[in-house]
N, C-alpha and C positions, 0 to 999 in steps of 0.2 A: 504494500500500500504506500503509494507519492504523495506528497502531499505540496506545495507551495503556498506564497504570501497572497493575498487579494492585491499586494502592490507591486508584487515580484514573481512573474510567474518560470526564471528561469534558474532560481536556485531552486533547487530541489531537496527534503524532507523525509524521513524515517517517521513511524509514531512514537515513539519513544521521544525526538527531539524535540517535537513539536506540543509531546505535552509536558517534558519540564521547561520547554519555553515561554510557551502559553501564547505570549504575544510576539509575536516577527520583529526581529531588528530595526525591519523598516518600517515600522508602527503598524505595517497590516494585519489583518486576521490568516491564521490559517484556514485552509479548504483543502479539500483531497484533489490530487489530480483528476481523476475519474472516480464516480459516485456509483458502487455496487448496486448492481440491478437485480430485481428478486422477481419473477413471472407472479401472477396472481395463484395459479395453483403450488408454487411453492410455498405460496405463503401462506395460505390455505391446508398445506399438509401441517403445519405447526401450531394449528386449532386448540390441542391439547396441552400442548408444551406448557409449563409453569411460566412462570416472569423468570426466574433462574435459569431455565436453559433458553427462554428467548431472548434473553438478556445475551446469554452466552451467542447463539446464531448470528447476533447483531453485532457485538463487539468483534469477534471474531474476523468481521469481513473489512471493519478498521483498523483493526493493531498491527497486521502483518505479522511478523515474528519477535513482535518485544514478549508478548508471555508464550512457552508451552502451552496448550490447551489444558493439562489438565490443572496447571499450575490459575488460567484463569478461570477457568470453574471453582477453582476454592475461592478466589478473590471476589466471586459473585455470590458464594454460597455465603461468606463470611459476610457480606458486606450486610446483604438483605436477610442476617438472621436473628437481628436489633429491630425488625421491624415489628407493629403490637399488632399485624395483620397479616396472616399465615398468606393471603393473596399476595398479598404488598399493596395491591392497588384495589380497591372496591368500587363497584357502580351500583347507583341506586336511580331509581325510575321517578323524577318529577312531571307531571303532563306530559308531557311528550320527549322530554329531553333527559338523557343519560347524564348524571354529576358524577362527577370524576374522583374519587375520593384519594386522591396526592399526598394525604398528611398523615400516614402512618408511621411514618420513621419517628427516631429519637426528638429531632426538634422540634415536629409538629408540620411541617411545611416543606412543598415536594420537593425545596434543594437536596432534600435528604436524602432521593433517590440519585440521584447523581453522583452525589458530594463524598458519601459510604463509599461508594468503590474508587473514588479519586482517593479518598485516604488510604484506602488499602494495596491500590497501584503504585503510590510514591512510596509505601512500604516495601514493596516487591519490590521497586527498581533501587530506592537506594543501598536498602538490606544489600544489595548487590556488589555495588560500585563504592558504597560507604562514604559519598560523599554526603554533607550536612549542603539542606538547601533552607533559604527563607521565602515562606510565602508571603505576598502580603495581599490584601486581597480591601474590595470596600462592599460595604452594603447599606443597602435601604431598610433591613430589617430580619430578612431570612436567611439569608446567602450567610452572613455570620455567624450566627448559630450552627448552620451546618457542617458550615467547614468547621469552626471550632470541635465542633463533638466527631467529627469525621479522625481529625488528627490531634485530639488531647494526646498525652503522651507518647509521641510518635517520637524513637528516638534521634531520628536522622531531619528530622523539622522545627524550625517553629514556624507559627505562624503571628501576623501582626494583621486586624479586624480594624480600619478606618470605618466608625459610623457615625452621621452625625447627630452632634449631641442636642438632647430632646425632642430628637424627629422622628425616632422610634416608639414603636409603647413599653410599656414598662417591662410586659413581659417578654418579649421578643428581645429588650436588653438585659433581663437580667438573665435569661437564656445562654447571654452570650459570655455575661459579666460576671456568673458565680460559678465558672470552672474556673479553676484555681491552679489547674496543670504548669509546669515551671515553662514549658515550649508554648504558652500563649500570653497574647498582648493582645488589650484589648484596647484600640484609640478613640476617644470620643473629640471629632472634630467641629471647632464652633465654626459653621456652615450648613450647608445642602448635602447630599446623596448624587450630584452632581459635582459637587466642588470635590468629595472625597473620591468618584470616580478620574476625576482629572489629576488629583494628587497622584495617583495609583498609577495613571496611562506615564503623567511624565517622568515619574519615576523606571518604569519599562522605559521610556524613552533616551533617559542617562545610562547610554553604555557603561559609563565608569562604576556609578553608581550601584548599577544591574551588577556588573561583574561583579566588584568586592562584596556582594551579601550573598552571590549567587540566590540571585531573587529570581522566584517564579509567583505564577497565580493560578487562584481558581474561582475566579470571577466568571461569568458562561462564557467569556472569550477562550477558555481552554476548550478547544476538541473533543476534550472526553467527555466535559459538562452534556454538550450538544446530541455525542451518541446515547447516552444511557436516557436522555430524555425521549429520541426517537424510538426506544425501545416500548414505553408505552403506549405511542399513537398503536401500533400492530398489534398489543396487547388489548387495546378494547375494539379494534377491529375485528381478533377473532373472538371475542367474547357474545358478540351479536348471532342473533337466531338466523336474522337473513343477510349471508354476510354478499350476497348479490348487491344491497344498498352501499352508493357513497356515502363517506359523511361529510357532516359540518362538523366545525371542532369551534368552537368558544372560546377562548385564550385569553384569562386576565392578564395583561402584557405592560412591562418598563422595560426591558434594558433590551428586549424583541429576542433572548435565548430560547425561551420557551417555545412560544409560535413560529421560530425558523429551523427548532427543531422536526415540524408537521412538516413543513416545507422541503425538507431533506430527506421523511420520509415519502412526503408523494412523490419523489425524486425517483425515490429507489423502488416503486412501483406499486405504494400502499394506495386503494380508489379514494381519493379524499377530493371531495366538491369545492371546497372553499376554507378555509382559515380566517377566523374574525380577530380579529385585532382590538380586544375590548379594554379601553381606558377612563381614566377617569377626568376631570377637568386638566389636567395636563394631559393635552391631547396632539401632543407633536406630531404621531404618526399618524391620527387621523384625516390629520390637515396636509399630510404629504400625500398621503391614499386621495385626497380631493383635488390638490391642484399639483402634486412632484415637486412644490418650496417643501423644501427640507432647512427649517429655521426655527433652532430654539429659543425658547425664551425662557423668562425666571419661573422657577418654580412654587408653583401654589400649595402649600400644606392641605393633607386633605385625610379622609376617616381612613382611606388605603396606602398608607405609605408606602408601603413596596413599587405604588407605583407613581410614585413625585418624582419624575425622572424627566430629563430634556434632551439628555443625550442618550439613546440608544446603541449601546456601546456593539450590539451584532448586527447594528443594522449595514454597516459595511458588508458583508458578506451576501448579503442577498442585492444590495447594489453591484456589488462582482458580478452576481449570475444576471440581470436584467441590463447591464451593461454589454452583456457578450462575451462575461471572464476575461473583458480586456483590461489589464492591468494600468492602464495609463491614462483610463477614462476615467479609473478608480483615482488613481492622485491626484486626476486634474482636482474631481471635487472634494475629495479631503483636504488638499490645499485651500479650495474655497472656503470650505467651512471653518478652516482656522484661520484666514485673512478674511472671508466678509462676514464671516458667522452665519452660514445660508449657504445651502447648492440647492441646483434647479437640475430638476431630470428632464430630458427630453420626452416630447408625447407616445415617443414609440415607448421607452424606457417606462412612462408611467402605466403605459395601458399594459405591458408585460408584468409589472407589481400588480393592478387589480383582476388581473386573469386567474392568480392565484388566492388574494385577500382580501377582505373586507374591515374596513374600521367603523365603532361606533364609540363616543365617549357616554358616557353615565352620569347622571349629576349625582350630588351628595342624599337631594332630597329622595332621587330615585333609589337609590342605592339604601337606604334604611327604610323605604317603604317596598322595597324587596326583599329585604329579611326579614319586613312583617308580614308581609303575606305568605313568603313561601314557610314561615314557624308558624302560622295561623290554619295552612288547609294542610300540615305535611307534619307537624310538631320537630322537625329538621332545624338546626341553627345553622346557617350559612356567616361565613366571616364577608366582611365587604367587600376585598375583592373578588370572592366568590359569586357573591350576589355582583357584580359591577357585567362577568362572562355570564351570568345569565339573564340577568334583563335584557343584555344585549343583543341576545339570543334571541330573547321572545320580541323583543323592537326590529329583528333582521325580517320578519311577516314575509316569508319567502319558507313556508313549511309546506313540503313534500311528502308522499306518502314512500316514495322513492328511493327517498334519501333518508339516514339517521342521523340524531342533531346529539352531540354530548358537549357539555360543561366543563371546564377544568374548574377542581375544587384545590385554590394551591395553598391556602393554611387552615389551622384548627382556627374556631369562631373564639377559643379561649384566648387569644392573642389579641385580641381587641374586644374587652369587657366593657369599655365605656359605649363603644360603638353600638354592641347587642344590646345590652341594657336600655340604652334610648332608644332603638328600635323596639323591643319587645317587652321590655319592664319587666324584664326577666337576667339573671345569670346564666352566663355561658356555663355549658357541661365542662368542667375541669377536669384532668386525670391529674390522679394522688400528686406525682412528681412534678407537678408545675407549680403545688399547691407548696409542694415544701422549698421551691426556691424565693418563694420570699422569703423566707426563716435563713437564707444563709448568706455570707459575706459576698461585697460585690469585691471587683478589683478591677479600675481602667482608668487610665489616665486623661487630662479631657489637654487637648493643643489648641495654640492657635490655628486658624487656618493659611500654615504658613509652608511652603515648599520643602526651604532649607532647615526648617525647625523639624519638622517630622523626618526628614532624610539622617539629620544628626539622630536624631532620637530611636530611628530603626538600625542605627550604624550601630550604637555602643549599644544600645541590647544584643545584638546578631553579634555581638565579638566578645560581649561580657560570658566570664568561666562557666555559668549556671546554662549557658545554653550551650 
């Protein structure tokens, strides 16, 4: 398996390099050279399969020969055996639409399905080579947790968690903030979930920098994030009675990992109709999906943080494939976008993005009178950004008998208690262990939002004896 840059498409790539690289030298994304194609009845003969060995079928046709096979069937069996759901993944039936139930793992939220086996992969590789690497990684609220619990204790890692401070809820930071493991750093950045994703890119972007911590990430810009998420689209494809139906897939979406993970499986031959692009008033991608300006702006706080985002950090990668994989259409506009703060796709260029997706935004008021109604006729607690992929759903009035429509469900509703509670005058369902992390010690440092100041600060941790 090849792989290259979205900006470089003549140096060439191993999977192993490309995922303790994570990001391309030359600020690109990786992509595979050629994208493994599966016939319908292939993929149809795998109806039975668990998520573990479809997990395994999938990864398999990305890694090449960084693991043995049977060496990666442990890293799959190992990863997904933390989960409080023998499926991993559950579907439940609302009206018409399949919800996606993503939040089994440890943190509550579907990084978790990912994020398990990247911990256990950098385990295998470096177990190997015995080199000590640093992650550092940013998040909006889930993606920290995950990785955090993914790689506590891992001896050949730390990691360091840029989140910013008060933009989170409470539990989704102290999720992050009461492992206490000596390989983790927890940063609370006074800013946006933006400001820390740019902290994070320029630092991949200081070769020097990069090199003396030997820094990588696992922010969805790594590869692997991207596969193990496309392992579920095929997962509730065959779980369907008539699997003759496309579907529609729902996708509470920021940083666009998620919903370009569907996108790479309808690549490789899954029937999927359309991909919705569902956000909340920070609706950057919508507004590209309407005119192809690609132009952020400031970000609004909102009841779904995970997705106050303005820069959609994978949206490179799907501008590669609507470009033509021409690598030099791709710098033109990533150039733009860091000298005018704005690129412009051309119409060919746009109409190839809506052939594949749809965007809807959600407002706030919609968005908690969608957790009352669907806890009202269903007794179900949906978190916001769950409720945000299904309103949107049910607002897309384009339901088919044809076609099947599912939901992505990407956190537990106990991750924003204030949000349910004013929707429903109810507490969210808690499990035990979320309930005893308030009882325990936090530990994160809060920075300014300042380049050099967090780069010193990740230097003398990553070199201090304890790590």
């Amino acid at each position: 398996m090849q792989y290259y840059s979205t900006r470089n498409k003549k140096k060439i790539y191993n999977f192993e390099e490309i995922f303790l690289n994570a990001l391309a030298s030359d600020g690109g994304l990786y992509v595979p050279k050629l994208l493994p194609k599966m016939t319908l009845k292939e993929i149809k003969e795998m109806k039975n399969f668990s998520f573990q060995e479809l997990s395994y079928e999938i990864f398999k046709r990305f890694t090449g020969d960084t693991f043995p096979a049977a060496d990666l069937r442990k890293i799959i069996n190992k990863s997904y055996s933390v989960f409080r759901s023998k499926k991993i993944i559950d579907l439940k039936k609302i009206d018409n639409i399949f919800c996606v139930e993503l939040y089994h793992g440890p943190t509550l939220a579907f990084k978790d399905v990912a994020m398990q086996v990247l911990g256990h992969m950098y385990d295998y590789v470096l177990g190997i080579s015995k080199n000590k690497m640093n992650l550092v990684t940013a998040t909006s609220g889930d993606t920290g947790a995950a990785a955090i619990d993914a790689f506590k204790n891992k001896k050949y890692v730390n990691i360091f968690v840029l989140h910013p401070e008060n933009k989170v809820s409470e539990t989704q930071r102290r999720l992050m903030t009461t492992i206490l493991d000596p390989n983790i750093y927890n940063i609370a950045v006074k800013g946006t979930f933006d400001d820390c994703q740019y902290l994070v890119k320029e630092m991949f972007n200081d070769k020097n920098f990069r090199n003396s911590i030997q820094m990588s990430g696992v922010n969805s810009i790594n590869w692997a994030r991207i596969v193990a998420q496309i392992v579920y689209y095929f997962f509730i494809y065959l779980q369907q009675e008539h699997p003759e139906k496309q579907m529609v897939v729902s996708v509470p979406t920021g940083n666009f990992g998620d919903v370009y993970a569907g996108y790479i499986a309808k690549q490789m031959g899954l029937p999927i109709e359309k991909l919705m692009i569902a956000s909340n008033h920070n609706n950057l991608l919508e507004k590209c999906l309407q005119t192809g300006l690609y132009k952020p702006s400031t970000v609004n706080p909102s009841i779904s943080p995970s997705m106050d985002i303005q820069v959609a950090s994978n949206f490179e990668r799907i501008v590669f494939d609507i470009c033509e994989q021409s690598d030099s259409r791709v710098v033109s506009l990533m150039n733009d976008l860091k000298e005018k703060k704005e690129f412009q796709l051309s119409n060919e260029e746009l109409k190839k993005l809506q052939e594949n997706f749809v965007a809807l935004s959600i407002s706030e008021d919609e968005t908690l009178q969608t957790i009352k109604e669907v806890y009202a006729s269903t007794k179900f607690v949906i978190d916001p950004h769950s409720a945000i992929g299904f309103k949107a759903l049910k607002k897309y009035n384009n339901f088919k008998d044809s076609l099947s429509y599912f939901c992505f469900e990407t956190a537990h509703p106990c991750k924003f208690p204030e949000s349910i509670i004013k929707a429903i005058n109810n507490d969210p369902p808690i499990p035990e262990f979320v309930k005893n992390i308030y009882k325990k010690k936090e530990n994160f440092t809060v920075l300014q939002n300042d380049l050099e100041l967090i780069k010193k600060y990740i230097q003398n941790k990553a070199s201090s004896p304890q790590s």
